[in-house]
C-alpha positions as CSV (number, residue, x, y, z in Angstrom):
1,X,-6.5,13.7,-2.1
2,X,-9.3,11.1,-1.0
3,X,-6.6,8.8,0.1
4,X,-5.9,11.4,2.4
5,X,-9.6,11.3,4.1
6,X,-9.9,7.6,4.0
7,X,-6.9,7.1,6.2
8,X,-8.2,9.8,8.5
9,X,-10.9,8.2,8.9
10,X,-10.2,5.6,11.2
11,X,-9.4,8.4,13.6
12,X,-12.2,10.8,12.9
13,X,-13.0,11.0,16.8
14,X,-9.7,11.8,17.7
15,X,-9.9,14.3,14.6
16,X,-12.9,15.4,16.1
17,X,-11.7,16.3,19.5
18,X,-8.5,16.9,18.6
19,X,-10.2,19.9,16.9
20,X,-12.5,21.2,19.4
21,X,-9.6,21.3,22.1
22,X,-7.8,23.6,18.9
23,X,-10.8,25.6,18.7
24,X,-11.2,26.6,22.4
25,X,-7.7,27.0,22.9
26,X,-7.4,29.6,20.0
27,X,-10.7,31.5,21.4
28,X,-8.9,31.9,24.2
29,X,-5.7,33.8,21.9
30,X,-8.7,35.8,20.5
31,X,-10.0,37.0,23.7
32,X,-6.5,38.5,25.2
33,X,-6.5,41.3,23.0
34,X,-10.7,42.0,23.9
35,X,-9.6,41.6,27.9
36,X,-6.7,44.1,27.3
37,X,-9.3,46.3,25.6
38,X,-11.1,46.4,28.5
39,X,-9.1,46.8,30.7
40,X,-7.4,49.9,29.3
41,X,-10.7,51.7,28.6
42,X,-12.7,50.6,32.1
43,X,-11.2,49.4,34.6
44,X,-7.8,51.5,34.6
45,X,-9.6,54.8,34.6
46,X,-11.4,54.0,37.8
47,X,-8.1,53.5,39.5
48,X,-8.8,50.2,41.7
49,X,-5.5,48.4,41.5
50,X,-7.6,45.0,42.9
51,X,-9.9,44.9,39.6
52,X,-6.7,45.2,37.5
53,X,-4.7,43.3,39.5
54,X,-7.7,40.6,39.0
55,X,-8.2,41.1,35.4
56,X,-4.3,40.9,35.1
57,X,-4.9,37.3,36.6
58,X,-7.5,36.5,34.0
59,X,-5.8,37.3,30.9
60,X,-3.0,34.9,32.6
61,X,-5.6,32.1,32.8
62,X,-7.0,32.7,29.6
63,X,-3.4,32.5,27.9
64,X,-2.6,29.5,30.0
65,X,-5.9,27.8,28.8
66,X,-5.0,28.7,25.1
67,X,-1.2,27.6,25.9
68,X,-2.5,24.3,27.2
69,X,-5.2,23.8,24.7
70,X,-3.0,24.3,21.7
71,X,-0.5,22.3,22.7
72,X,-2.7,19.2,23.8
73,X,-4.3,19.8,20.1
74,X,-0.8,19.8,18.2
75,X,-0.1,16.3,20.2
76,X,-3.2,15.0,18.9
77,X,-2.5,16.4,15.6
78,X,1.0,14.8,15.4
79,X,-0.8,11.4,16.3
80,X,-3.1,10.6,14.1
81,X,-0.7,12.3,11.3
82,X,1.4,9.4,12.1
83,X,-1.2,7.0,12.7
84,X,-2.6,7.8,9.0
85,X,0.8,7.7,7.3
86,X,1.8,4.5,8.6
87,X,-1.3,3.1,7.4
88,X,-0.6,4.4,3.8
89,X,3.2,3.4,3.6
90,X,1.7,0.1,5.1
91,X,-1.2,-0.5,2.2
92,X,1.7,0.9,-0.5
93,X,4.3,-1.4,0.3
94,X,1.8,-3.9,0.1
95,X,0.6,-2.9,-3.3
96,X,4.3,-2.7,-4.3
97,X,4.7,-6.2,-3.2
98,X,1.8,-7.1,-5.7
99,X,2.8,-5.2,-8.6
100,X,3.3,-7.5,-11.9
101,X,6.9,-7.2,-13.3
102,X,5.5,-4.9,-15.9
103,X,3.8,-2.9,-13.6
104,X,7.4,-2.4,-11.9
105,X,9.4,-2.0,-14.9
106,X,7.0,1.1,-15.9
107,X,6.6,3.0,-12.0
108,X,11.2,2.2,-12.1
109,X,12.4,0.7,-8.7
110,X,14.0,4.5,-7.9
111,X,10.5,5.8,-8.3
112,X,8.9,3.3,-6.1
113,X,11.4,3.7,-3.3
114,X,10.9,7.4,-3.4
115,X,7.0,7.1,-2.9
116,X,7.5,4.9,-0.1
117,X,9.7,7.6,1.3
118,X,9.8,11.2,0.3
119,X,6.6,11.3,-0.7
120,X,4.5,9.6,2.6
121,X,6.9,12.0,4.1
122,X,4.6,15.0,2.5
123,X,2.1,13.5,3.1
124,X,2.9,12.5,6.6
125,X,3.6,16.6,6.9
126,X,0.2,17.8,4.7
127,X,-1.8,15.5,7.7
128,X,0.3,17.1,10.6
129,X,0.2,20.8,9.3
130,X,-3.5,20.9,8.4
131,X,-4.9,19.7,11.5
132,X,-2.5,22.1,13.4
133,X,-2.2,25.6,11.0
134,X,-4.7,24.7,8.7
135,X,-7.5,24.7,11.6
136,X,-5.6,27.0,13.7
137,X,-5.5,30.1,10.7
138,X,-8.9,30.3,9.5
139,X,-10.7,30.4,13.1
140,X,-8.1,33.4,14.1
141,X,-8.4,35.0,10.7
142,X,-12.2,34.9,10.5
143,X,-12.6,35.1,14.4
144,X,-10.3,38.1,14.6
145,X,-12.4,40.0,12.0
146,X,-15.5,39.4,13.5
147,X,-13.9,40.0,16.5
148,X,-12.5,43.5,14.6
149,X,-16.0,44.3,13.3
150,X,-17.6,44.6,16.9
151,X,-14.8,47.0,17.9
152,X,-14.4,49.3,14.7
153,X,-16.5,48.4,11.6
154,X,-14.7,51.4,9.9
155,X,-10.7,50.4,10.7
156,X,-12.1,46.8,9.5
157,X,-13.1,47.8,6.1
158,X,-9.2,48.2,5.8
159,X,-8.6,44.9,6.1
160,X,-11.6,43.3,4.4
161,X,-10.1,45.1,1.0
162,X,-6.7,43.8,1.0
163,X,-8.6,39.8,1.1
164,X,-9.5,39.4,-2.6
165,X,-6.1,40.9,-3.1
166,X,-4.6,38.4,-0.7
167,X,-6.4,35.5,-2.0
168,X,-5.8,35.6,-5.2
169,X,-2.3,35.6,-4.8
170,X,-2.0,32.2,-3.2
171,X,-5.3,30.7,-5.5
172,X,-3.0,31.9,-8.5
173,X,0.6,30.9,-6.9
174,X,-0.7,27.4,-5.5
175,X,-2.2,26.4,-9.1
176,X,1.3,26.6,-10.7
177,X,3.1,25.0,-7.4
178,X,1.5,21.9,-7.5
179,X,2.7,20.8,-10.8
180,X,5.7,22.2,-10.1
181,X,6.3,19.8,-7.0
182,X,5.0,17.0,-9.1
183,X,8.0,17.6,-11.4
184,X,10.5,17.8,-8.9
185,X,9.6,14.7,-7.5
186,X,10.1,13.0,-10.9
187,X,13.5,14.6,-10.6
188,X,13.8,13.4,-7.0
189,X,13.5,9.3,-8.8
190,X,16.0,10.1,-11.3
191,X,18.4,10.7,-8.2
192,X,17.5,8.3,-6.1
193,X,18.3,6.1,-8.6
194,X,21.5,7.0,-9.7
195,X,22.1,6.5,-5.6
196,X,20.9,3.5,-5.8
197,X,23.2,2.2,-8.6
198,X,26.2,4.1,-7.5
199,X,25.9,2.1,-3.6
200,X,25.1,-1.1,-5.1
201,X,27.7,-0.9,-7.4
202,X,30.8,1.0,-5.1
203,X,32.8,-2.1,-6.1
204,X,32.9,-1.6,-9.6
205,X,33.5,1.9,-9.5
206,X,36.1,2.0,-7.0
207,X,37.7,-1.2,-9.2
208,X,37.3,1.1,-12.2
209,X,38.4,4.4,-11.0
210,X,35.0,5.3,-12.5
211,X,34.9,7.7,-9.0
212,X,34.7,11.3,-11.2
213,X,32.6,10.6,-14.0
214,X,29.9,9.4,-11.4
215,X,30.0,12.3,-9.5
216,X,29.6,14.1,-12.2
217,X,26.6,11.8,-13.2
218,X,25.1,12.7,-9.9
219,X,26.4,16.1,-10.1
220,X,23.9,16.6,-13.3
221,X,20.9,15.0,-11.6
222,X,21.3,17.0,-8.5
223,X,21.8,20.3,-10.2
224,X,18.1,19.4,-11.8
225,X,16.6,18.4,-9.3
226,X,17.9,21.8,-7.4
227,X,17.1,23.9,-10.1
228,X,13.5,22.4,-10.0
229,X,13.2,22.9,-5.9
230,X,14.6,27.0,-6.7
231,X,12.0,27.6,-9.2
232,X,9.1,25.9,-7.0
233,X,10.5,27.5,-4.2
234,X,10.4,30.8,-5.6
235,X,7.3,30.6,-7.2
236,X,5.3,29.3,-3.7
237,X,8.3,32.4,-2.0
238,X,6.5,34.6,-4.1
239,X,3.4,34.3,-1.4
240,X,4.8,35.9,1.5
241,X,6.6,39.1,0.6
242,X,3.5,40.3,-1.6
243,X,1.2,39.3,1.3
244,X,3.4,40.9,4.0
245,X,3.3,44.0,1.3
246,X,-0.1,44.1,1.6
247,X,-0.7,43.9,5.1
248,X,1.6,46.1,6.1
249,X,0.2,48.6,3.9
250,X,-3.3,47.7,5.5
251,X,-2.0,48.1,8.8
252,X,-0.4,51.6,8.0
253,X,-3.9,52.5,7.0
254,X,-5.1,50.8,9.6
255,X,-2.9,53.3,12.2
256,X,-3.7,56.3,9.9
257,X,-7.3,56.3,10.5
258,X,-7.1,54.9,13.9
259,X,-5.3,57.7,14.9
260,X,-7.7,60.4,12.8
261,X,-10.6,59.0,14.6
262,X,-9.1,58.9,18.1
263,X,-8.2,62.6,17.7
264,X,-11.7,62.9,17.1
265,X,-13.2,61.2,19.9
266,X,-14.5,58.8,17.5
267,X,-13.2,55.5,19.7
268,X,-10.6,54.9,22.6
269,X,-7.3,54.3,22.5
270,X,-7.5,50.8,24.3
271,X,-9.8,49.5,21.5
272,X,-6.7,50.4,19.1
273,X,-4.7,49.2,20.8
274,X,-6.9,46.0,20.8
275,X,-7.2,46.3,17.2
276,X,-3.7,46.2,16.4
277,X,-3.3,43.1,18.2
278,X,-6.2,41.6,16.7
279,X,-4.4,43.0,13.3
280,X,-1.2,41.9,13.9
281,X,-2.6,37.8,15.2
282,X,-4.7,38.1,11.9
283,X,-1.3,38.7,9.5
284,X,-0.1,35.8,11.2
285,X,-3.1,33.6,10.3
286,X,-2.3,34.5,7.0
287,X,1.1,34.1,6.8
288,X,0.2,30.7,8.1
289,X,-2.2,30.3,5.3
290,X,0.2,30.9,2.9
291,X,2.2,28.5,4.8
292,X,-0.3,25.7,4.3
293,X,-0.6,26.0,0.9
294,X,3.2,25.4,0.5
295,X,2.9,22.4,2.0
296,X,-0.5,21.6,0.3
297,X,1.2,21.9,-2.8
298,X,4.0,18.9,-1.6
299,X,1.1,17.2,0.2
300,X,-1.2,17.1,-3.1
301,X,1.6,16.3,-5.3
302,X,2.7,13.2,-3.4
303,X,-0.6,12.1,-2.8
304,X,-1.4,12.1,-6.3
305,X,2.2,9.9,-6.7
306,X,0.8,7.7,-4.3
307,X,-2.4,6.9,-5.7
308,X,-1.0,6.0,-8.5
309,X,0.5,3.0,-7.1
310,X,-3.2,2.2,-5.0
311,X,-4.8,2.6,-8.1
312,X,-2.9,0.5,-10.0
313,X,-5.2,-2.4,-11.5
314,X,-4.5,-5.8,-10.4
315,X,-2.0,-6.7,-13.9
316,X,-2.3,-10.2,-13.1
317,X,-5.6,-11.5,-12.4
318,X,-6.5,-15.0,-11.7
319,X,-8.7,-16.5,-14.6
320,X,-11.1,-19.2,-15.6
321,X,-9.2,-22.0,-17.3
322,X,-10.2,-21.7,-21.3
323,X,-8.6,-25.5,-21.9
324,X,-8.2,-27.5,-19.1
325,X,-6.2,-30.4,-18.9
326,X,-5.9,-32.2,-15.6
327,X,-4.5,-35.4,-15.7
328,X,-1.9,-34.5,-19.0
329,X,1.3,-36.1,-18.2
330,X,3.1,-33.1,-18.5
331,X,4.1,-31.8,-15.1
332,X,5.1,-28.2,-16.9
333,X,4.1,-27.3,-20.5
334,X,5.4,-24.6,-22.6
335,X,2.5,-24.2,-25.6
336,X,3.8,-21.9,-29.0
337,X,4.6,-19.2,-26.2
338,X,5.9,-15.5,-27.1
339,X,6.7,-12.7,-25.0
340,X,7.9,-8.9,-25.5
341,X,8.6,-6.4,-22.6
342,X,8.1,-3.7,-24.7
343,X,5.7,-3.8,-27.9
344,X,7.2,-4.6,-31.3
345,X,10.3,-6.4,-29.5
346,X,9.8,-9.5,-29.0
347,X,11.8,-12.0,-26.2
348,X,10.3,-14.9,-27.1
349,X,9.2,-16.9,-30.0
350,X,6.9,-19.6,-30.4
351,X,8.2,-21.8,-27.1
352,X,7.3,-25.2,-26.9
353,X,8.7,-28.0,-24.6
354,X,6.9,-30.2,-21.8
355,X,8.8,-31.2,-18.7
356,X,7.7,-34.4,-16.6
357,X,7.5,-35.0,-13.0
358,X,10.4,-35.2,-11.2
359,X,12.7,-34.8,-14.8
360,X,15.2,-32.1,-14.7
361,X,15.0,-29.3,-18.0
362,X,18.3,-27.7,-18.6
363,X,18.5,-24.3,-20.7
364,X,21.5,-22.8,-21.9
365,X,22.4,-20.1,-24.7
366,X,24.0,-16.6,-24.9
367,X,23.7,-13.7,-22.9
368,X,20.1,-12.2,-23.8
369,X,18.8,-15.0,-25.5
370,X,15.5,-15.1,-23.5
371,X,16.6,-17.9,-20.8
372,X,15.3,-15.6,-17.5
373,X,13.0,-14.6,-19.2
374,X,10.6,-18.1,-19.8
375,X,11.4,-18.7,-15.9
376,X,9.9,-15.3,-15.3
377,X,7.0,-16.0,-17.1
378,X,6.5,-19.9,-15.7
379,X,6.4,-18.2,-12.1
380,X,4.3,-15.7,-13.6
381,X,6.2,-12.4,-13.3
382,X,4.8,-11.4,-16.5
383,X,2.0,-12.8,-18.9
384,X,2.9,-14.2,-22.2
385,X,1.1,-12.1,-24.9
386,X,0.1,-15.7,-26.8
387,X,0.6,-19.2,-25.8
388,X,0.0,-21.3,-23.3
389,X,1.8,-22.3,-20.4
390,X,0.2,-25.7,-17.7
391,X,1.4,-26.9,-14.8
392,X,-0.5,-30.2,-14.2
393,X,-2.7,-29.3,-16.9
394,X,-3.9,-26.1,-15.2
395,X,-3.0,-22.6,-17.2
396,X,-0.6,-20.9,-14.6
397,X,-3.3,-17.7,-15.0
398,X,-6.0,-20.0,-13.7
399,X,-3.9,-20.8,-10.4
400,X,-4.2,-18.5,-7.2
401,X,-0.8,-16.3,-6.7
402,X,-0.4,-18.1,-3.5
403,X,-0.9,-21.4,-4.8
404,X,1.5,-20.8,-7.7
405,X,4.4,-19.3,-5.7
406,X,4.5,-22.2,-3.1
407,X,5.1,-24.5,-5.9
408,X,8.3,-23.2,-6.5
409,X,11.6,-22.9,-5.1
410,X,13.7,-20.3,-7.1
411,X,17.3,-18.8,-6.9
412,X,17.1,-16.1,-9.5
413,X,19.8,-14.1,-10.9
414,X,21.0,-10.9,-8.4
415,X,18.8,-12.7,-6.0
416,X,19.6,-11.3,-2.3
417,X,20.6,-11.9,0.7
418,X,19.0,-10.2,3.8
419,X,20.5,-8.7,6.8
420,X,19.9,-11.6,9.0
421,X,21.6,-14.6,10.1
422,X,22.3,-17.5,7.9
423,X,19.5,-19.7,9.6
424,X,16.8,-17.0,9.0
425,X,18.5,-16.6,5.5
426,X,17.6,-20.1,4.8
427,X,14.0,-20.5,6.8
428,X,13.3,-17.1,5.0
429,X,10.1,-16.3,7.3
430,X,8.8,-19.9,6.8
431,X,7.6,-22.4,9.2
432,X,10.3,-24.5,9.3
433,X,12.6,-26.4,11.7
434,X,15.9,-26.7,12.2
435,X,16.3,-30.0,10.7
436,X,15.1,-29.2,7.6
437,X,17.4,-25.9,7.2
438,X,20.3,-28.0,8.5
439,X,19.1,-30.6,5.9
440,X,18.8,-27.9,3.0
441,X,22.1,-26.2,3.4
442,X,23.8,-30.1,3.3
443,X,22.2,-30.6,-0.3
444,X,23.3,-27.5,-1.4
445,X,27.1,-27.9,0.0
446,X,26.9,-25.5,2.3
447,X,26.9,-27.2,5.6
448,X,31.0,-27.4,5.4
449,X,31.9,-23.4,5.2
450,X,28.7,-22.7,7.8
451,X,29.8,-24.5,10.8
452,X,33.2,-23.2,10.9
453,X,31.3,-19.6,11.4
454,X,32.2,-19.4,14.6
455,X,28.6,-18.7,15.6
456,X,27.4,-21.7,13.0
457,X,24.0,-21.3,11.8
458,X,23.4,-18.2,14.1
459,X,26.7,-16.3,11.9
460,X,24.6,-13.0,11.0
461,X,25.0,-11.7,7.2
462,X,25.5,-8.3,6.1
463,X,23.0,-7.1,3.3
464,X,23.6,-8.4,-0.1
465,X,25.6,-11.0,1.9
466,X,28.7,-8.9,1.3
467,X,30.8,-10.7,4.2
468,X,30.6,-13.9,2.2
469,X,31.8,-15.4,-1.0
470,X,29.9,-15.8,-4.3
471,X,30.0,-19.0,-4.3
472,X,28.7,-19.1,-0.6
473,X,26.0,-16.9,-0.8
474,X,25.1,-19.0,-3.7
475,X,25.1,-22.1,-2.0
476,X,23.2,-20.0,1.1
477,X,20.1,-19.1,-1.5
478,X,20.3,-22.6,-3.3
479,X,19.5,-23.7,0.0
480,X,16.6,-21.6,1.0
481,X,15.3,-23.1,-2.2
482,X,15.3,-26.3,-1.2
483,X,14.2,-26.0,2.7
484,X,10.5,-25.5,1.6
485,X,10.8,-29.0,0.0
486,X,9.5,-27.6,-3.5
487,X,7.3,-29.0,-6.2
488,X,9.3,-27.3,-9.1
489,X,13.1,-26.1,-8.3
490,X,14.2,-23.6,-10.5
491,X,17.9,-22.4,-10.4
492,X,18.4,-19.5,-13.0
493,X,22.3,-19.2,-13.6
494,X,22.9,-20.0,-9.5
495,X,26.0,-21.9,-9.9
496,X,28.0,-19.4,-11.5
497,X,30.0,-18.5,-9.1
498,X,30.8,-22.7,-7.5
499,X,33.8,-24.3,-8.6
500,X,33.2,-27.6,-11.0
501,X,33.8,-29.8,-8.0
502,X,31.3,-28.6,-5.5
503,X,29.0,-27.7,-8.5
504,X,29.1,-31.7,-9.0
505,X,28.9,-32.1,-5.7
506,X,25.7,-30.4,-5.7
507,X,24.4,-31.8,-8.6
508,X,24.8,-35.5,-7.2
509,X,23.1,-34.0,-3.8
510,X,20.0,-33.4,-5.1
511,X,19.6,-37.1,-7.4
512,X,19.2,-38.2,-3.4
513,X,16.5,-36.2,-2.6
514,X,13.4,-39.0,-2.3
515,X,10.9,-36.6,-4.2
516,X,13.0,-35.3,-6.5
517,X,11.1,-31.5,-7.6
518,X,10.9,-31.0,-11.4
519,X,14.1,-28.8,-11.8
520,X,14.8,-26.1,-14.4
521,X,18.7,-25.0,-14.3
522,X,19.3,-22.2,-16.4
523,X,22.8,-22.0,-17.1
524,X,26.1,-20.6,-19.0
525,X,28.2,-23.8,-18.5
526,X,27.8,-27.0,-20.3
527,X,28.6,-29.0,-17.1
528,X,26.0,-28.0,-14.9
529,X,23.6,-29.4,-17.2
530,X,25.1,-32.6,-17.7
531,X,22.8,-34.4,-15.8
532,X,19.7,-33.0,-16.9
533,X,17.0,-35.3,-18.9
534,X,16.5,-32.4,-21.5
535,X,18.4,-29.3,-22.7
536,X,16.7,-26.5,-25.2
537,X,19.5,-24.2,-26.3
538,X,17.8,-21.1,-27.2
539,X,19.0,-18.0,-29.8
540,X,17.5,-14.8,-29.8
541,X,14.5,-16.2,-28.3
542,X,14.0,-18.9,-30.6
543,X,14.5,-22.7,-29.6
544,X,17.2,-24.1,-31.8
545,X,17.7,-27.2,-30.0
546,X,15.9,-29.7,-28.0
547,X,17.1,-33.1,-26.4
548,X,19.7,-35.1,-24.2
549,X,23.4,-33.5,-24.4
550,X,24.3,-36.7,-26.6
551,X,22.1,-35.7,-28.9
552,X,22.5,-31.7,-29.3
553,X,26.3,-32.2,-29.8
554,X,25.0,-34.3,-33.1
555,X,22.3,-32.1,-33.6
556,X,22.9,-28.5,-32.4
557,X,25.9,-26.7,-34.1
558,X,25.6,-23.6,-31.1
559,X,25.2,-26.1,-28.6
560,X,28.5,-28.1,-29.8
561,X,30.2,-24.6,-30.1
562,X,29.3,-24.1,-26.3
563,X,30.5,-27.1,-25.5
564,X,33.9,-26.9,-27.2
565,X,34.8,-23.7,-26.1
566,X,34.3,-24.7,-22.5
567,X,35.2,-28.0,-22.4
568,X,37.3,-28.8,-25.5
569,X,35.3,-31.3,-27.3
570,X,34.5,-33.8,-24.0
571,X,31.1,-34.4,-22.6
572,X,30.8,-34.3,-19.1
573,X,28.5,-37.1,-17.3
């Protein structure tokens, strides 16, 4: 909950007066029922229809004052609620932007999409309803008994005996809610994620006729996730019957002994009357307390989700270089590197290779054999539990993030396409002119199928690039790769989808470029890598082969397997 009062205070003034204007405005709801008082018991006996007729025009005032007040409050309320809450889904989607890939792979992409949304929408709410109720209640509960007091000490003895009751049943009821909430927001990820699948993947499914056995997928994690809500629901329910119990039977005592005590010409019937109002406005402020705790409940539980993700330690820090090696001719170096995702699985094993400037590294082997994953770790999505990995000498830990990433160029597997046009596609929020994204989409064969868009470069894409090809929205991200002009190109299975004549094509493209980039290809067919100065061929994260294509179809039984199977024994130059 201290998130919560940091990103209030930026507005603490407006909090501040915001809550004065609350205050007087609910004074003013506490003194109708005194004026009414007052009115009954003095001035209606002396029958001078001016001084009611006036005092009529005061308690008009007086609830126009409150009317006005509360409302202006509740504006200013709603304000800085949504002030606050853009400032936290601000600072966490910029902490999700900086999580390591293991960071990621332990919060799950469902569960981060559903702090940024359901959860800043608690505590978007929380903000709202405790500068409005939550301020509100207590000044008319604890105003409306003093107020009580100073008319009948004796009818507010009534009241003042149901309180511990009352408060211990929302202490007791909000301890067990806020867990509860917790849990159903866990629930809430496993959803969100099966959404998240099921509309990324609507293709397949509908290809499939896998239609029933995802609903009832979704079926199962809805029912949870409703059977969690009911139970929370009930249990925070629980709060206003028994509390309405309990002031009900307070204010039938409350009428009992008013009425004993006006047959006895112990007090007037206007300050009964008074009192009943005063009764009635103080149920309310409980009912609204109760209400507030609900939502405290939500409030706390997503704030506790969302500091989480604030809290989260920086994963990949930027360290001092413990072997430095400027001037090495390698431009990247892989030293004895292994890797594991999870501990006592390991990726990788003991990965060694060098790559000079401006030479072109191919990688190729089956499905799962680790090939992603050394491009994940020479970007430095993840840390490599031993080993060493240089660019130019430096250890990629020593470099500053920023640094790093503008060294590279990447098209990654499942890499995206934005809603956007193909131009901003390309340019990708970079500085970069026309020229240059004309010039990228050339190299990577893309040009052609762009200007017959009708609109050309300006031809907007749908998210995911779903009104395109494969093989175009392949070309479209090889291209944003290469409009920032990179140091290190990296193109992680991004050919897949190209036919082997524009995958030549694209191939001879970039042996114009003037400053060639070092380029890794990753790859699943033999001819893409052709022209490549080195090839490892790697096996259940191991390198089994090392050298030109020449001399891995000698060396390399998987790699001459590959090649057969694809190519029927020729080699491709």
């Amino acid at each position: 909950m201290h998130y919560i009062l940091k990103y209030l205070k930026p507005y603490r003034g407006r909090v501040i007066v915001g809550s004065v204007i609350k205050f007087l405005g609910t004074i003013m709801d506490l003194v109708l029922p005194w004026i009414l008082a007052y009115l009954i018991d003095d001035i209606v006996p002396l029958g001078q229809i001016g001084k009611v007729v006036f005092w009529g025009v005061v308690m008009i005032l007086v609830a126009l004052l409150g009317f006005v007040g509360n409302v202006t409050a509740n504006r200013m309320a709603s304000a800085v609620a949504r002030d606050a809450a853009r400032g936290i889904r601000h600072d966490l989607f910029r902490k999700v932007l900086s999580l390591s890939g293991r960071q990621i792979d332990e919060f799950t992409v469902p569960s981060l999409e559903s702090r940024l949304t359901s959860d800043t929408y608690h505590v978007h709410q929380l903000l709202g309803q405790m500068q409005r109720i939550g301020f509100r209640a207590p000044i008319l509960l604890i105003g409306g008994l003093i107020v009580t007091a100073l008319f009948e000490p004796v009818l507010t003895l009534v009241i003042v005996a149901l309180l511990p009751f009352i408060a211990w049943i929302v202490f007791r009821v909000s301890l067990k809610g806020i867990p509860m909430y917790a849990d159903v927001q866990k629930s809430n990820d496993a959803m969100v994620g099966v959404v998240r699948e099921n509309v990324q993947g609507i293709r397949v499914i509908k290809a499939l006729s896998k239609k029933e056995s995802e609903k009832k997928r979704f079926r199962s994690v809805n029912t949870e996730l409703g059977a969690k809500e009911m139970k929370a629901g009930i249990t925070m329910g629980v709060t206003n019957p028994l509390m309405t119990f309990f002031l009900n039977l307070g204010m039938t005592g409350v009428i009992i002994v008013g009425a004993y005590r006006v047959s006895h010409g112990l007090t007037e019937p206007g300050k009964i009357i008074a009192f009943l109002s005063y009764f009635t406005i103080i149920l309310n402020a409980m009912l609204s307390v109760s209400r507030v705790f609900v939502m405290y409940s939500k409030g706390t539980a997503s704030a506790n989700r969302i500091g989480e993700i604030l809290d989260a330690p920086e994963d990949l820090t930027v360290t001092e270089d413990a072997a430095p090696g400027k001037g090495l001719p390698a431009h990247i170096s892989f030293d004895g590197v292994s890797f594991s995702y999870r501990e006592g699985k390991t990726q990788l094993h003991d990965i060694s290779f060098t790559v000079g400037r401006g030479e072109s590294l191919g990688i190729i082997g089956a499905t799962g054999s680790g090939k992603s994953t050394v491009i994940k770790l020479l970007e430095r999505f993840y840390d490599a539990d031993s080993g060493r990995i240089a660019i130019d000498g430096r250890d990629v830990r020593s470099i500053p993030r920023d640094e790093l990433y503008a060294m590279f160029g990447s098209v990654m597997q499942n890499d995206v396409i934005f809603e956007d046009t193909v131009a901003e596609n390309i340019r990708f929020g970079r500085d970069l002119d026309d020229a240059k994204v004309r010039r990228a989409a050339e190299l990577a064969q893309a040009s052609e199928f762009i200007e017959r868009f009708e609109e050309g470069y300006e031809h907007p894409l749908t998210s995911r690039g779903t009104n395109v090809s494969g093989g175009q929205k392949q070309r479209i991200l090889i291209a944003r790769a290469l409009a920032g002009e990179p140091d290190i190109l990296i193109l992680d299975d991004s050919s897949s989808a190209l036919d082997y004549k524009t995958d030549a094509e694209l191939r001879a493209s970039l042996r114009t470029l003037e400053k060639r980039p070092t380029t890794i290809l990753v790859a699943q067919r033999v001819s893409s890598l052709a022209d490549c100065d080195k090839i490892i061929v790697l096996e259940k994260g191991r390198i089994v082969g090392y050298g030109t294509a020449e001399e891995l179809n000698e060396t390399c039984t998987i790699f001459r397997e590959i090649r057969e199977t694809q190519m029927g024994g020729m080699i491709v130059d």
